[in-house]
C-alpha angles and dihedrals in degrees: 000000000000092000093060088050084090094045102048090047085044089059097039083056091054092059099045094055085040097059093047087056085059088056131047094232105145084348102094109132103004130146121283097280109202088191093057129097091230136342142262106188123115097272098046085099085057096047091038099234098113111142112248100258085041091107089037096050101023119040127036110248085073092118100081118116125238108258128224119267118252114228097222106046113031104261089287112107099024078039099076096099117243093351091126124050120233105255134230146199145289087203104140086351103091105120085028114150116239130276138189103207094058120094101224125017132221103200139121097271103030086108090060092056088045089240112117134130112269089245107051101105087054087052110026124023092078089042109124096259092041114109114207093193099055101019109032134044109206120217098243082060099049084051092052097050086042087065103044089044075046085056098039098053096103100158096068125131111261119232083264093054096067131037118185136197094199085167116167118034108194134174130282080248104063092047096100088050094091101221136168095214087158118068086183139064123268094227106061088177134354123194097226088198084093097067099065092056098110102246099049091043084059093043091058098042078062100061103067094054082088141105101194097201118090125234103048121085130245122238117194127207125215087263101058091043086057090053095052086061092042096057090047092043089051102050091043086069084063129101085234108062095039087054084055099045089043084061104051093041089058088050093056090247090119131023096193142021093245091043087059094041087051089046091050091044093056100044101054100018105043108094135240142183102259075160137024103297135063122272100002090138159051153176090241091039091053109044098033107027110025138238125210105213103177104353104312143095113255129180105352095134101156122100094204085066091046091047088048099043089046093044086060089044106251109108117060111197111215107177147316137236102194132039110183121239087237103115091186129048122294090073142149141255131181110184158169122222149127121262100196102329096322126105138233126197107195119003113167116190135163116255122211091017123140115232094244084055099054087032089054093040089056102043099049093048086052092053103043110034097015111186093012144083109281112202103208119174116227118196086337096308127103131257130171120201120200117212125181122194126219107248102184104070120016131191137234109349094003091301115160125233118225114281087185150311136208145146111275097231123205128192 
């Protein structure tokens, strides 16, 4: 018995070192460990391999509070601390002048920046003063765009083009069980045929100018910086998005075609702080391409990034909640997966979708209903998006850049 006494303290050793390498406890900035669980050097953020308590114990910004979970999208946009401000009212302020010390505005043009209360339009867009032809788009009008943007969109994938192996549909419930409930892929077959039509082409070259971790700034090239003006000069060829811009120029949103592609450049290309250096995100980064804060996906809501990123073997996609009534493409897909190791709770996407038509949906419910739910009618069938502005930094005359965007699923 004696002679086992070594070996069991020796084990119990082990766990316990084991178990530090799993924390950054007395381990901030050291050198890259192999032997370690995950890391806690500085460019951990930027590989993605930071312990959990690594922003807590080791950076400064370690003081945020966990936000509440949003029902309809995994905590995971709501969830980005206190990206977004509380809100408060336009109760006795409509007419208000504006200032700059209040969170959220009730004035004639807070529709136009993109700042006002969440319940201005309750209080005050039928308020005597309030113009609902130049400051206020109703919601029989945004369905009405929806549909003809639904009918434009003529670079979509046909039914042949795609073929998917949704498999295992499970409760709201069981989502934060983590658990892999579909042994095979979600894309059974993609026409990648697709993917030379030039929208979509831009759209990809797009996708690799990203660091997905939080916390470390981008730096474009020239390059990148041209490929940003080449994807919005490309879907802005398309019946979509001049059905889009033909819409907003008759509501008095934009008095000319390069005021509304600099406008849409800014405010999802311009870059903010989600983590603890200038410039580490954007709207664009975050919906289409993805971004992992603490440890969890957030944004990544395209399913040509998720075809492209399982192809190469790094998404495994584990179930879904919501399928869309669509039975032709554009659908919808609300669904649970790992991106590389990180997990997502709820990511809804459309499937089958062209760029220019996701681009043009997004956009739309940001300008219109910014900060709100946004009810928009597909093919005759309802579909709500959810947008959320940055409220820490804005552009141009105090307007605000995307937060994020994504289909409110239901199941």
């Amino acid at each position: 018995m004696r002679a086992c006494i070594p070996l069991v303290l020796a084990v119990l050793c082990g766990l316990a070192w084991a178990g530090k390498m799993e924390s950054c406890a007395s381990r901030c900035n050291e050198k890259f460990n192999r032997d370690a669980a995950c890391q806690c050097d500085r460019r951990c953020l930027r590989h993605g391999n930071c312990c959990e308590d690594y922003e807590h114990l080791c950076t400064e910004d370690h003081k945020e509070s966990e936000p509440l979970p949003q029902p309809e999208e995994e905590t995971e946009e709501a969830l980005a601390s206190n990206l977004y401000s509380a809100p408060t009212s336009c109760q006795g302020r409509c007419y208000e002048a504006f200032d700059k010390h209040h969170q959220c505005h009730c004035n004639a043009r807070c529709q136009e920046f993109g700042n006002c209360c969440k319940d201005f339009e309750s209080l005050c867009s039928d308020h005597e003063g309030f113009s609902h032809s130049s400051d206020a788009i109703t919601k029989e009008e945004i369905q009405s765009i929806s549909e003809k943007i639904y009918r434009a969109d003529t670079n979509k994938a046909q039914k042949e083009d795609i073929i998917l192996n949704s498999q295992n549909c499970i409760s709201p419930s069981e989502t934060r069980d983590q658990r892999d409930r579909c042994p095979k892929p979600l894309f059974t077959y993609v026409n990648e045929k697709l993917f030379s039509k030039p929208t979509y082409a831009a759209f990809i070259n797009l996708l690799n100018n990203y660091q997905r971790a939080t916390g470390h700034g981008e730096h474009f090239s020239a390059q990148e910086l041209a490929e940003q003006d080449t994807f919005l000069r490309e879907i802005m060829k398309t019946a979509v998005m001049k059905e889009l811009y033909s819409f907003l120029h008759h509501q008095n949103r934009y008095g000319s075609k390069q005021e509304f592609i600099d406008d849409l450049k800014n405010m999802w290309f311009g870059l903010y702080s989600r983590g603890n250096e200038e410039g580490d995100s954007s709207g664009f980064e975050h919906v289409f391409s993805g971004e992992v804060k603490k440890g969890k996906v957030t944004g990544f809501h395209n399913w040509i990034r998720f075809y492209l990123e399982e192809k190469e073997g790094l998404v495994d996609y584990y179930s879904h909640i919501y399928d869309g009534p669509w039975d032709s493409y554009p659908d919808v897909l609300a669904m649970q997966f790992n991106w590389d190791g990180y997990y997502k709770e709820v990511g809804s996407a459309f499937i089958g979708s062209s760029p220019e038509f996701e681009f043009a949906l997004y956009s739309l419910c940001f300008i219109a209903r910014p900060g709100k739910v946004c009810q928009l009618s597909l093919g005759g069938y309802p579909l709500a998006v959810r947008t959320y502005t940055w409220d820490k930094s804005t552009y141009g005359n105090g307007k605000k850049y995307i937060a994020t965007a994504y289909i409110v699923s239901s199941a």
